[in-house]
CHARMM-style PDB file with segment names, atoms N, HN, CA, C and O in Angstrom:
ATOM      1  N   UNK     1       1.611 140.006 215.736  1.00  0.00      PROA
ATOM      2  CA  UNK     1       0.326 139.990 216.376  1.00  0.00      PROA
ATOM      3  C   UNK     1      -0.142 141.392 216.754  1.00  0.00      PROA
ATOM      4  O   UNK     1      -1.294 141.601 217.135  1.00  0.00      PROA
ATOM      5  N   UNK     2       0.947 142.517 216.618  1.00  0.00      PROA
ATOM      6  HN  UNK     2       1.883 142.348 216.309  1.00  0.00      PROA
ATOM      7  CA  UNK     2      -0.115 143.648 216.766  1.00  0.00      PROA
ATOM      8  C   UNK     2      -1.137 144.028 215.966  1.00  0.00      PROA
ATOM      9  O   UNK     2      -1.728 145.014 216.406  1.00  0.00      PROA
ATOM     10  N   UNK     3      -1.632 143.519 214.762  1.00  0.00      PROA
ATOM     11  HN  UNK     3      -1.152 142.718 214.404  1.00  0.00      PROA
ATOM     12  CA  UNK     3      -2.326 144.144 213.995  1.00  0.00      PROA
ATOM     13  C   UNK     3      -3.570 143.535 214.772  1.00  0.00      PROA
ATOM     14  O   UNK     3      -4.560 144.267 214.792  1.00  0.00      PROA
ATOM     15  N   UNK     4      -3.693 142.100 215.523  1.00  0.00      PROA
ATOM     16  HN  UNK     4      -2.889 141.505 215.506  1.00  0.00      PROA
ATOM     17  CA  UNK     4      -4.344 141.566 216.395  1.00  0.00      PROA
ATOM     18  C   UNK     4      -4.720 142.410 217.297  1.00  0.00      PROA
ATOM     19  O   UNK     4      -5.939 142.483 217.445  1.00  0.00      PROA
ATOM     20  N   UNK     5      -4.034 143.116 217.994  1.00  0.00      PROA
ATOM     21  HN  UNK     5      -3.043 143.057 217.874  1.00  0.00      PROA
ATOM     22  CA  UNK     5      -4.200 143.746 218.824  1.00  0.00      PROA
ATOM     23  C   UNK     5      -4.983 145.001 218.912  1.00  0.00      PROA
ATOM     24  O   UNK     5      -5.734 145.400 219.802  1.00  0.00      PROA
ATOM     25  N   UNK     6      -4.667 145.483 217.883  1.00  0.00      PROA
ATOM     26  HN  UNK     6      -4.058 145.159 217.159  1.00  0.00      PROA
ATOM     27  CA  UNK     6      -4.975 146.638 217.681  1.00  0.00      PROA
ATOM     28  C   UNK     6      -6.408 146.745 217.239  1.00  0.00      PROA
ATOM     29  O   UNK     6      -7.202 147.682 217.171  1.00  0.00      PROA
ATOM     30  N   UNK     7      -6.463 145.495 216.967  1.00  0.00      PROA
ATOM     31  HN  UNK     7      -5.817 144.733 217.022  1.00  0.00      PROA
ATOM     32  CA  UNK     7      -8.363 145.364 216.526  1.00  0.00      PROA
ATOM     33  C   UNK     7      -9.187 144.860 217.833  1.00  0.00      PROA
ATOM     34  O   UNK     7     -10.396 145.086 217.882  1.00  0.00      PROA
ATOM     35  N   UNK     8      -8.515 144.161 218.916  1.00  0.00      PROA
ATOM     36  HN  UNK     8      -7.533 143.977 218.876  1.00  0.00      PROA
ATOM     37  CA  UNK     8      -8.739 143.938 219.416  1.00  0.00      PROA
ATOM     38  C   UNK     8      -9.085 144.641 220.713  1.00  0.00      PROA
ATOM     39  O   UNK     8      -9.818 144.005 221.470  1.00  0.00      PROA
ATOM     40  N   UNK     9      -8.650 145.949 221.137  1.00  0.00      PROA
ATOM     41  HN  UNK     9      -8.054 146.466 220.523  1.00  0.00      PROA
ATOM     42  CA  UNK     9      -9.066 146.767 221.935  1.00  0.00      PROA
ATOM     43  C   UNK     9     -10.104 147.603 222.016  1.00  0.00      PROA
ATOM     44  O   UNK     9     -10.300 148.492 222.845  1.00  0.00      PROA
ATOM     45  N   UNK    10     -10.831 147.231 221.007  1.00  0.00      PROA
ATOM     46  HN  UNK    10     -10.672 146.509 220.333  1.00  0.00      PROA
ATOM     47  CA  UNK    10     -12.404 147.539 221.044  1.00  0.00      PROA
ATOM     48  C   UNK    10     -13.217 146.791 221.501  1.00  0.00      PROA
ATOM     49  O   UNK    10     -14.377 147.184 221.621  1.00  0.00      PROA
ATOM     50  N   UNK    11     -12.833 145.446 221.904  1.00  0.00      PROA
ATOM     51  HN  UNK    11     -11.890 145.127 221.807  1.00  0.00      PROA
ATOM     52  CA  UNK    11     -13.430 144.438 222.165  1.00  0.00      PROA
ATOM     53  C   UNK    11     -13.933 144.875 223.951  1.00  0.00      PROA
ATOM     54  O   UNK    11     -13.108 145.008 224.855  1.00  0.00      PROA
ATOM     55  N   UNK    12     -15.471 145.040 224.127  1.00  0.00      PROA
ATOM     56  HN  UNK    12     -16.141 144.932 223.392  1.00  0.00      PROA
ATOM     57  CA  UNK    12     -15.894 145.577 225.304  1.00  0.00      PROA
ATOM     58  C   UNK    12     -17.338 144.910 225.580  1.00  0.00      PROA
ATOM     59  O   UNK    12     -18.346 144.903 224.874  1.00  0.00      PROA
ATOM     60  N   UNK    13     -17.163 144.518 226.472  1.00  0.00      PROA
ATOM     61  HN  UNK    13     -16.344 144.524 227.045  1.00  0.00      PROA
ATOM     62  CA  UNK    13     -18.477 144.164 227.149  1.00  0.00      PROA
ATOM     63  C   UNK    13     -19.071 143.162 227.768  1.00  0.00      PROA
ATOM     64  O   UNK    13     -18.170 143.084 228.604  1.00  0.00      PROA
ATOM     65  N   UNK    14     -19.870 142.244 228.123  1.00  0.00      PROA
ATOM     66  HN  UNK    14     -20.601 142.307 227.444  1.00  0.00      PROA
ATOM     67  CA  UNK    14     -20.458 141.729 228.819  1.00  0.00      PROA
ATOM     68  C   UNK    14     -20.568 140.400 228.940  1.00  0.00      PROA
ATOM     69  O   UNK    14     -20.143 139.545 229.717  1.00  0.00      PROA
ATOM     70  N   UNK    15     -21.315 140.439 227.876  1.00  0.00      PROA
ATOM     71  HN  UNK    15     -21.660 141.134 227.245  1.00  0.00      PROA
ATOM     72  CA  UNK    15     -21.805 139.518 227.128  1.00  0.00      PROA
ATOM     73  C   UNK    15     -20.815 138.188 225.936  1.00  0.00      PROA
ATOM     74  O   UNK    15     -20.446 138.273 224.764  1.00  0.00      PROA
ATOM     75  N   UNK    16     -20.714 137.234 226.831  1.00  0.00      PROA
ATOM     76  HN  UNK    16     -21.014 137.165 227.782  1.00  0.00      PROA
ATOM     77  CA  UNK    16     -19.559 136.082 226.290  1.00  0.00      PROA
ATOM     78  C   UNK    16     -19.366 136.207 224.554  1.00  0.00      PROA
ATOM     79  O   UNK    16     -18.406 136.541 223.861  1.00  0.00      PROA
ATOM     80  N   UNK    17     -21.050 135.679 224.164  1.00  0.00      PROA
ATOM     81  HN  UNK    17     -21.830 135.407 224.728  1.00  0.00      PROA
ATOM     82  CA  UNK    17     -21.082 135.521 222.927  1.00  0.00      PROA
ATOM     83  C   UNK    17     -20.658 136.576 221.922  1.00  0.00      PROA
ATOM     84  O   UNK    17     -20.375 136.351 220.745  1.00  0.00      PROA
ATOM     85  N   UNK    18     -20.647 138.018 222.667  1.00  0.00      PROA
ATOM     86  HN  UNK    18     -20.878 138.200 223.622  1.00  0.00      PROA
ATOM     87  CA  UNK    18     -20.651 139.181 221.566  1.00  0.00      PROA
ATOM     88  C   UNK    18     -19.431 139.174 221.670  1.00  0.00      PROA
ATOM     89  O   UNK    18     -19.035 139.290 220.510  1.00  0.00      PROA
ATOM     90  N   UNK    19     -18.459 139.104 222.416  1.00  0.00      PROA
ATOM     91  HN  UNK    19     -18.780 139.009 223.358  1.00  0.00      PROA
ATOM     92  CA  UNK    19     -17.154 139.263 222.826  1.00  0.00      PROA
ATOM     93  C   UNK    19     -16.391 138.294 222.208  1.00  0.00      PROA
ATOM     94  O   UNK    19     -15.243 138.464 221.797  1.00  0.00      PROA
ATOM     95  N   UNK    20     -17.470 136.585 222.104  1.00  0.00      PROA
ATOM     96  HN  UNK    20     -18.403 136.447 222.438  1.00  0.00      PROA
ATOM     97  CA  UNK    20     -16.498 136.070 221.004  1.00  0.00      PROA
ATOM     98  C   UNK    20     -16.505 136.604 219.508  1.00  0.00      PROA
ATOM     99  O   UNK    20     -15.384 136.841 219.058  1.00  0.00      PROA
ATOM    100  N   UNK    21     -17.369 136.786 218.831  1.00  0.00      PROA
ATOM    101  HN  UNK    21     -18.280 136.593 219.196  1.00  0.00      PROA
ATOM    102  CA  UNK    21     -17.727 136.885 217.739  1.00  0.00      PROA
ATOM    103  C   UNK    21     -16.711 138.374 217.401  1.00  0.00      PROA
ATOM    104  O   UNK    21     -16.007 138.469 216.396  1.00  0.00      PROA
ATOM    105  N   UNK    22     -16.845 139.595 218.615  1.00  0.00      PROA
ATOM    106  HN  UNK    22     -17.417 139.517 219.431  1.00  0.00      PROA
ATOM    107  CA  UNK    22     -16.068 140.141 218.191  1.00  0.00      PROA
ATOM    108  C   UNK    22     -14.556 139.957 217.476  1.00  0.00      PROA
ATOM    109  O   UNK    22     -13.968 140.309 216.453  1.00  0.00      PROA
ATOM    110  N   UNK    23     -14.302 139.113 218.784  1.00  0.00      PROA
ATOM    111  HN  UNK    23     -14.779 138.826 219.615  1.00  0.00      PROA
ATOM    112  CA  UNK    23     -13.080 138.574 218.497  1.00  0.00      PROA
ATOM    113  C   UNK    23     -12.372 137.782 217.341  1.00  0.00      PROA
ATOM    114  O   UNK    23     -11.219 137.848 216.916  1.00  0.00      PROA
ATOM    115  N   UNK    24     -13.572 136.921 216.931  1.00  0.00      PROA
ATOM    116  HN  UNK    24     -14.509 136.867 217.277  1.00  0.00      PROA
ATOM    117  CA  UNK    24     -12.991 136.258 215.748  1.00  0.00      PROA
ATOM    118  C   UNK    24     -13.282 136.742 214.354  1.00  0.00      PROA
ATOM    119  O   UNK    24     -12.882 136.232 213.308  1.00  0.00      PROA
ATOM    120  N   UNK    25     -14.185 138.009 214.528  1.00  0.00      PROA
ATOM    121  HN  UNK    25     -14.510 138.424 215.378  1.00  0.00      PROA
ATOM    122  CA  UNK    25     -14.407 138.911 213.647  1.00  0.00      PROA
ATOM    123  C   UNK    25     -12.903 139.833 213.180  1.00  0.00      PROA
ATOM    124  O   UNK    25     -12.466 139.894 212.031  1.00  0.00      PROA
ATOM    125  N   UNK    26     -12.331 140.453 214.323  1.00  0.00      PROA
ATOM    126  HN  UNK    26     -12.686 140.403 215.257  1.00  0.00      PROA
ATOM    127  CA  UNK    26     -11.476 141.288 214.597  1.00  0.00      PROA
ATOM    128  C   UNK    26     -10.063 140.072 213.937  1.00  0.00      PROA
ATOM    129  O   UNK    26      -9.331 140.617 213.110  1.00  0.00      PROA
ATOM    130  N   UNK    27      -9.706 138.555 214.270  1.00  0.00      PROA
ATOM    131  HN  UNK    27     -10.300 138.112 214.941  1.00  0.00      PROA
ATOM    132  CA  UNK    27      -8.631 137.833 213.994  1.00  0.00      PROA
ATOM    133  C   UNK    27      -8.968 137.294 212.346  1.00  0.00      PROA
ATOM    134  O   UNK    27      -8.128 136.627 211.742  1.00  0.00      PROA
ATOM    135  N   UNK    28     -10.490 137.730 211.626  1.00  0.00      PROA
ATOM    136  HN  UNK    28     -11.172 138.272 212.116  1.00  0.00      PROA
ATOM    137  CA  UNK    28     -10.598 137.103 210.586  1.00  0.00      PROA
ATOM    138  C   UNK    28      -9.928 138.180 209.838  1.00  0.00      PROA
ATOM    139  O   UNK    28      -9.034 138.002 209.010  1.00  0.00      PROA
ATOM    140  N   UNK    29     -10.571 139.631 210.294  1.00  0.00      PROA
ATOM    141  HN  UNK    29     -11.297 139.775 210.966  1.00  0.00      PROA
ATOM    142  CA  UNK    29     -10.480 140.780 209.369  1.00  0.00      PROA
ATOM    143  C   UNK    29      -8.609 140.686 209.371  1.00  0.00      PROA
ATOM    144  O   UNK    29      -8.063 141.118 208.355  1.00  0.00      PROA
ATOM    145  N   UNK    30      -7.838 140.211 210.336  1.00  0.00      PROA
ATOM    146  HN  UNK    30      -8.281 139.860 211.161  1.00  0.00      PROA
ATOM    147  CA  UNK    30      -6.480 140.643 210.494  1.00  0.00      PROA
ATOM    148  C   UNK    30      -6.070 139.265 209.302  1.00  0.00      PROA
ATOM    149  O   UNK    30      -5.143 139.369 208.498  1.00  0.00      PROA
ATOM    150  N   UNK    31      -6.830 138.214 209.394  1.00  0.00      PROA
ATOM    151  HN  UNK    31      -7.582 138.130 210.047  1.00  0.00      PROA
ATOM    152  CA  UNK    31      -5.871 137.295 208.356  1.00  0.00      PROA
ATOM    153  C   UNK    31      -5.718 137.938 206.747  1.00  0.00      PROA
ATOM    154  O   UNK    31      -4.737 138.146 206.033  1.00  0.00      PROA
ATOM    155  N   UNK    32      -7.333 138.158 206.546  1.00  0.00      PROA
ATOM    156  HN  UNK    32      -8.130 137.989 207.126  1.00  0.00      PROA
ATOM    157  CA  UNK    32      -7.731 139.027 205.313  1.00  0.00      PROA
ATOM    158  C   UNK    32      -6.295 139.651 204.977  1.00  0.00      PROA
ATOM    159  O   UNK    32      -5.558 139.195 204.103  1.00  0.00      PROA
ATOM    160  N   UNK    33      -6.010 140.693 205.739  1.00  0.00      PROA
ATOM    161  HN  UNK    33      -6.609 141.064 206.449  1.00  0.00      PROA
ATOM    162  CA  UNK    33      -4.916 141.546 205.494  1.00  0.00      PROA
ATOM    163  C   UNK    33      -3.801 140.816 204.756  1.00  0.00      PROA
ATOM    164  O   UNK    33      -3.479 140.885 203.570  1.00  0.00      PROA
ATOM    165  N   UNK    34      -3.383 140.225 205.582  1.00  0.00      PROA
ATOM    166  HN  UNK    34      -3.645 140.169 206.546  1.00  0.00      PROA
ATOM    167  CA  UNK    34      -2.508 139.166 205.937  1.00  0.00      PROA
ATOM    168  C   UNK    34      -2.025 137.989 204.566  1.00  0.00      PROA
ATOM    169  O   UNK    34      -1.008 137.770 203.908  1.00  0.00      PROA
ATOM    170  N   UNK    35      -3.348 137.477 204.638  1.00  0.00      PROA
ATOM    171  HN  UNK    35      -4.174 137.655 205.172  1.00  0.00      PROA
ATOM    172  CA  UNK    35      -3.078 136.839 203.175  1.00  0.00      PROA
ATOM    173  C   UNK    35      -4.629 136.430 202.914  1.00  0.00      PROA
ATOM    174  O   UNK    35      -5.222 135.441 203.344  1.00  0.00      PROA
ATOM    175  N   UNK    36      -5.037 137.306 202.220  1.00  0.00      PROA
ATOM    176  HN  UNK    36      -4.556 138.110 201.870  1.00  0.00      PROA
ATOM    177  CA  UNK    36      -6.080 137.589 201.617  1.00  0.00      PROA
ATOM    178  C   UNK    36      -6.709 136.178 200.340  1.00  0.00      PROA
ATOM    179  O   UNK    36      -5.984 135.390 199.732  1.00  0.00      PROA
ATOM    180  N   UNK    37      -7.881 136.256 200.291  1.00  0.00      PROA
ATOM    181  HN  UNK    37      -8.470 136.897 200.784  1.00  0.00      PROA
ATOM    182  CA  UNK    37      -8.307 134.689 199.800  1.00  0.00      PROA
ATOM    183  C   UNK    37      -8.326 135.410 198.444  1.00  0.00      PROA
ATOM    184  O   UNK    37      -8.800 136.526 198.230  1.00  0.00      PROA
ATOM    185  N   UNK    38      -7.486 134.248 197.199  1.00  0.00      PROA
ATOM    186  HN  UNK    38      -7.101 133.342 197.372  1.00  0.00      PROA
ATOM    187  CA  UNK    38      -7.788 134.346 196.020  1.00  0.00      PROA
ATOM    188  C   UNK    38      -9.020 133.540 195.229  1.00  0.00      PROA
ATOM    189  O   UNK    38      -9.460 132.496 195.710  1.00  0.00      PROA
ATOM    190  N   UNK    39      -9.551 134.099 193.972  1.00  0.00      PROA
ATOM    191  HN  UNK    39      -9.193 134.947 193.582  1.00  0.00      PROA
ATOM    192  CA  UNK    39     -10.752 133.375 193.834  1.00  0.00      PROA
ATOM    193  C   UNK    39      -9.481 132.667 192.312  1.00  0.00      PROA
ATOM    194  O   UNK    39      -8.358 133.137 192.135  1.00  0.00      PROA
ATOM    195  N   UNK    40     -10.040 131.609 191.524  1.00  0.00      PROA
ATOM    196  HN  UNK    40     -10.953 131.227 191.668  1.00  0.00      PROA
ATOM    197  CA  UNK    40      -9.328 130.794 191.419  1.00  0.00      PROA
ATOM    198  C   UNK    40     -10.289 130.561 190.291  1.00  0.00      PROA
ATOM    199  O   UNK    40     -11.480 130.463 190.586  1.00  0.00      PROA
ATOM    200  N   UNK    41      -9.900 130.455 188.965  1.00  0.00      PROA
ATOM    201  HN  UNK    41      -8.932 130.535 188.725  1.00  0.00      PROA
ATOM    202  CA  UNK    41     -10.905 129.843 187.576  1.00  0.00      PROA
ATOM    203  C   UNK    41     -10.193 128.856 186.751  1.00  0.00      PROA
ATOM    204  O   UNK    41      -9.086 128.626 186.266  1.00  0.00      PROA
ATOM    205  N   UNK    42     -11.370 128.395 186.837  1.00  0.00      PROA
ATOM    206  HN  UNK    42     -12.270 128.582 187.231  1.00  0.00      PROA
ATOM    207  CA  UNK    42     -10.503 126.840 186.063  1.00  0.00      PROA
ATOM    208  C   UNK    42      -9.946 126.977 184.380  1.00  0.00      PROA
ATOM    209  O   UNK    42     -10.526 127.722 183.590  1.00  0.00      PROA
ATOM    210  N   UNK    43      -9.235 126.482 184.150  1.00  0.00      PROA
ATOM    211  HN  UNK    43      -8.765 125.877 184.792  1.00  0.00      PROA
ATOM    212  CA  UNK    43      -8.473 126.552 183.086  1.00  0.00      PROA
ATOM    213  C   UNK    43      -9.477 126.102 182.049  1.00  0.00      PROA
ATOM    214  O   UNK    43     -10.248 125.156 182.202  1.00  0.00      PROA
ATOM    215  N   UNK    44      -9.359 127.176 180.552  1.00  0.00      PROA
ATOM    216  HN  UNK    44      -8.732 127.945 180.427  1.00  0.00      PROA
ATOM    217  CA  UNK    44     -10.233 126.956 180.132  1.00  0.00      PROA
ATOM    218  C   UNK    44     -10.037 125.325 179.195  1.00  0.00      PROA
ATOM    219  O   UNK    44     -10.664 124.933 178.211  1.00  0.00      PROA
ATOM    220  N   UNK    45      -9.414 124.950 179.628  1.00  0.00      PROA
ATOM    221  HN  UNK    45      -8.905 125.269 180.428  1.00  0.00      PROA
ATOM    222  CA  UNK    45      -8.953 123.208 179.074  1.00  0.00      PROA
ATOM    223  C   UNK    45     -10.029 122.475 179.508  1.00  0.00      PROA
ATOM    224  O   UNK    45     -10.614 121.674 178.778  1.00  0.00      PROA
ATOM    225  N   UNK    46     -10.400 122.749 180.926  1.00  0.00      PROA
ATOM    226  HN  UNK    46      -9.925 123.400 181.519  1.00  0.00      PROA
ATOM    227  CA  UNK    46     -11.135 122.218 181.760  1.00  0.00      PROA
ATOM    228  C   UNK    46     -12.489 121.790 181.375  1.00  0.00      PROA
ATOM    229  O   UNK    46     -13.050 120.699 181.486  1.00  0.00      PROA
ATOM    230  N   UNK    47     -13.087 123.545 180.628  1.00  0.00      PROA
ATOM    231  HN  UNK    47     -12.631 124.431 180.537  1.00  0.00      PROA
ATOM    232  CA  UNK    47     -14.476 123.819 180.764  1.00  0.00      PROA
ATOM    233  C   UNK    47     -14.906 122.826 179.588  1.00  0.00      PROA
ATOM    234  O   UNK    47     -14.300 122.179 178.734  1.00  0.00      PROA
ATOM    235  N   UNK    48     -16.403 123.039 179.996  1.00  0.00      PROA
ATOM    236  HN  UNK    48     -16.895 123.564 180.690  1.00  0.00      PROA
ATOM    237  CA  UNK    48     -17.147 122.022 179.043  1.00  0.00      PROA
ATOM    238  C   UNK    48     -17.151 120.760 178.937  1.00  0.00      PROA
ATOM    239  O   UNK    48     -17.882 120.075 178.222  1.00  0.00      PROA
ATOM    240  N   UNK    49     -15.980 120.282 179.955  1.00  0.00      PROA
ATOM    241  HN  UNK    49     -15.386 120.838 180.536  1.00  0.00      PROA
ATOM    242  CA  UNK    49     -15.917 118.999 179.679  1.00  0.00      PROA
ATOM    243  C   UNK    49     -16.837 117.576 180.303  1.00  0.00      PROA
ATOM    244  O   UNK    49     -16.233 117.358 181.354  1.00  0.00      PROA
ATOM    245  N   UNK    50     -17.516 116.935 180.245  1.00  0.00      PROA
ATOM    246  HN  UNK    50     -18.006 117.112 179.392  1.00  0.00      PROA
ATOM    247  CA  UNK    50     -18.500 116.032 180.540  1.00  0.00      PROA
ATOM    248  C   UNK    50     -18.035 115.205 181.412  1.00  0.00      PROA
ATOM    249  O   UNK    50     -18.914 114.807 182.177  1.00  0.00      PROA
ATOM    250  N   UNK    51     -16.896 114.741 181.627  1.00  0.00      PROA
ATOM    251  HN  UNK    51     -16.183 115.064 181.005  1.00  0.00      PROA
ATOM    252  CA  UNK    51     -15.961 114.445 182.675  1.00  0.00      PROA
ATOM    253  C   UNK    51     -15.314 114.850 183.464  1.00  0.00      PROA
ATOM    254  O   UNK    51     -14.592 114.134 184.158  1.00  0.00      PROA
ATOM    255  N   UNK    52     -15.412 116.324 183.590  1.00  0.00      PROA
ATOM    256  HN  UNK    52     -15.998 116.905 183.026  1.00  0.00      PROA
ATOM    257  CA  UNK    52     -14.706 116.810 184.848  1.00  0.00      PROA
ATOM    258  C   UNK    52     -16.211 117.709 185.774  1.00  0.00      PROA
ATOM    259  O   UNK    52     -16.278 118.938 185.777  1.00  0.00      PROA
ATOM    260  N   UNK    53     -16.948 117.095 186.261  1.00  0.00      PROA
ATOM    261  HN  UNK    53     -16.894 116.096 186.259  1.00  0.00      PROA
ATOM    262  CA  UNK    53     -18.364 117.111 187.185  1.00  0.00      PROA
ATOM    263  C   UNK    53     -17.809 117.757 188.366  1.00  0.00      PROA
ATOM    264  O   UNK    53     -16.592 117.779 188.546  1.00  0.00      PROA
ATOM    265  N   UNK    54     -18.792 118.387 189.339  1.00  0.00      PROA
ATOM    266  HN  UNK    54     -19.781 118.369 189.193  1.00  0.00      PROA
ATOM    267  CA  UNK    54     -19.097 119.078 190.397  1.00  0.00      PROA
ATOM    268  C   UNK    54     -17.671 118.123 191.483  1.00  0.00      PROA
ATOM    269  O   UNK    54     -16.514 118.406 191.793  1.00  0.00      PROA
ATOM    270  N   UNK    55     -18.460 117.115 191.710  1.00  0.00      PROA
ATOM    271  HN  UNK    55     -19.400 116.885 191.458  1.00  0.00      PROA
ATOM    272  CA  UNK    55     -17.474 116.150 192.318  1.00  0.00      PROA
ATOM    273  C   UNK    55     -16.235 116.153 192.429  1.00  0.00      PROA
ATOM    274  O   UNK    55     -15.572 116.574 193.377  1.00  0.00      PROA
ATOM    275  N   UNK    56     -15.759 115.519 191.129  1.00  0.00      PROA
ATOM    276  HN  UNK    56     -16.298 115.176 190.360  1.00  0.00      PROA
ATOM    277  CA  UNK    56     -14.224 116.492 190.967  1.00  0.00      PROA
ATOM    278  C   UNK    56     -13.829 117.721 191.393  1.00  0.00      PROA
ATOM    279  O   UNK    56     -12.976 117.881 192.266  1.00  0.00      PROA
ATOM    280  N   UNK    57     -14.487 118.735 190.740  1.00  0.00      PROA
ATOM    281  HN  UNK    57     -15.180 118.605 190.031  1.00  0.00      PROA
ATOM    282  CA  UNK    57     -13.934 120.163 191.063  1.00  0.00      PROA
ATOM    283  C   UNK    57     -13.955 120.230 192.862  1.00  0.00      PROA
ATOM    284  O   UNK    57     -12.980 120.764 193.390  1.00  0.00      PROA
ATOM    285  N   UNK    58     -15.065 119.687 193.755  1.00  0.00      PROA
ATOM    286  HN  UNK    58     -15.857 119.253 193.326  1.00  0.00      PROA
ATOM    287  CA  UNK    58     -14.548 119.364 194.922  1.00  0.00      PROA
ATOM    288  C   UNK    58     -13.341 118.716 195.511  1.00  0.00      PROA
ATOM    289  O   UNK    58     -12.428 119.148 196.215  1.00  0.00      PROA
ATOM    290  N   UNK    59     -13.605 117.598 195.030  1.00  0.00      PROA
ATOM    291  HN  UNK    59     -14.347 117.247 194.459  1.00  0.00      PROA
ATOM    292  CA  UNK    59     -11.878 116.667 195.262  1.00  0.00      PROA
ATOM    293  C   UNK    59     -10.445 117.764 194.740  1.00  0.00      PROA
ATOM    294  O   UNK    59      -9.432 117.765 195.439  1.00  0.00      PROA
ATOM    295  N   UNK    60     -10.496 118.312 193.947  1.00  0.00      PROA
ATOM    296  HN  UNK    60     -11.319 118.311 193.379  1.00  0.00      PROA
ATOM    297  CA  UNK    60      -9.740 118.840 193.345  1.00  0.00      PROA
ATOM    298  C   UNK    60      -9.610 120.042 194.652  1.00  0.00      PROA
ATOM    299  O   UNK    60      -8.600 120.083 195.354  1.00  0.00      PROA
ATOM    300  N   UNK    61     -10.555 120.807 194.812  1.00  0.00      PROA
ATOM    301  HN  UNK    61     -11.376 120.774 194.241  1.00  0.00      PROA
ATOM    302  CA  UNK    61     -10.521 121.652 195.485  1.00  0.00      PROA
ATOM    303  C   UNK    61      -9.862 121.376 197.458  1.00  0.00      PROA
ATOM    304  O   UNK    61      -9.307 122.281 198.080  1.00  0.00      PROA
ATOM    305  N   UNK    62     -10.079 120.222 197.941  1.00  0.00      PROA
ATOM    306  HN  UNK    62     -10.530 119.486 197.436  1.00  0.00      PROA
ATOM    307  CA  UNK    62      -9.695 119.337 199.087  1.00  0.00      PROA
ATOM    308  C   UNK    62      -8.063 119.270 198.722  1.00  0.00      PROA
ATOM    309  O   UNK    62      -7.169 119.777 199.400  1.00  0.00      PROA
ATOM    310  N   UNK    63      -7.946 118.718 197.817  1.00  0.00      PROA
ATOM    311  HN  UNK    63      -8.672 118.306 197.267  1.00  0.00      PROA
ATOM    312  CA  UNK    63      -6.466 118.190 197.662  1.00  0.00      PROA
ATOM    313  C   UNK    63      -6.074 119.847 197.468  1.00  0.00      PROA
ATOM    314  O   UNK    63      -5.688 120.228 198.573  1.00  0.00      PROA
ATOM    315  N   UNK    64      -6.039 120.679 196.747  1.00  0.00      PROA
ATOM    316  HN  UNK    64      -6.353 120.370 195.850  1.00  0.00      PROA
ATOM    317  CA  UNK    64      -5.458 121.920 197.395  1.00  0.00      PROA
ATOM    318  C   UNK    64      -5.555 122.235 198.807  1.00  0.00      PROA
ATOM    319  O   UNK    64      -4.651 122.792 199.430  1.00  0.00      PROA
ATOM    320  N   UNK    65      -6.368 121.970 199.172  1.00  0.00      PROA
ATOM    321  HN  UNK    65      -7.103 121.517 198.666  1.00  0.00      PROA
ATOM    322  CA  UNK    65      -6.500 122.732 201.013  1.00  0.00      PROA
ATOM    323  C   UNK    65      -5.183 122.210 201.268  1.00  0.00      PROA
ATOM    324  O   UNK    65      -4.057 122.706 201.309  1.00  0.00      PROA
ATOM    325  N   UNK    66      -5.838 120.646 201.485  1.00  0.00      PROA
ATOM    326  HN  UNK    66      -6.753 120.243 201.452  1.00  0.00      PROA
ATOM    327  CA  UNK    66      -4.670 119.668 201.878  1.00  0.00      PROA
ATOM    328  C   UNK    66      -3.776 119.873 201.634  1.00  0.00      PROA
ATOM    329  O   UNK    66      -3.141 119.773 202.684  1.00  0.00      PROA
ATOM    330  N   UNK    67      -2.917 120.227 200.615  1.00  0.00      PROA
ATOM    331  HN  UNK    67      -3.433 120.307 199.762  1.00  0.00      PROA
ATOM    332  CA  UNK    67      -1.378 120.466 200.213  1.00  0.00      PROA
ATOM    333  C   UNK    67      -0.950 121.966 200.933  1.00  0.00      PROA
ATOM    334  O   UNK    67       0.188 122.205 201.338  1.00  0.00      PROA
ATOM    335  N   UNK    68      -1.992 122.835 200.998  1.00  0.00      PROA
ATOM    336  HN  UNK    68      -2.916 122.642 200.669  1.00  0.00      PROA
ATOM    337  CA  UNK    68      -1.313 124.015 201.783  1.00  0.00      PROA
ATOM    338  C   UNK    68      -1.462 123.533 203.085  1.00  0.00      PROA
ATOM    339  OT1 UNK    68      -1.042 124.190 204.038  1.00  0.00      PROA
TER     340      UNK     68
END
């Protein structure tokens, strides 16, 4: 949690709302680091296909969340 920290001691002032936003600004930028979001392309097996719709690629995309 120091990398938390360390972003976090800039955090100054008054005002609730700015102080949150700092904050979860400062704990987003530390996950980033941390484990950084991959972007993810579908296999080209996938593409073109008339049966695998928007829908799916959502569901598909849920059941990953879900499993991590």
């Amino acid at each position: 949690m120091k990398i938390i920290d360390c972003n976090l001691h800039v955090v100054e002032g008054n005002n609730v709302n700015n102080l949150v936003n700092l904050s979860i600004n400062a704990i987003v930028k530390c996950l980033d680091e941390v484990a950084p979001r991959k972007k993810i392309t579908l296999q080209s097996k996938w593409r073109d296909k008339e049966w695998f719709s928007e829908v799916i690629r959502q569901m598909v995309n849920l059941r990953d969340e879900i499993y991590l």
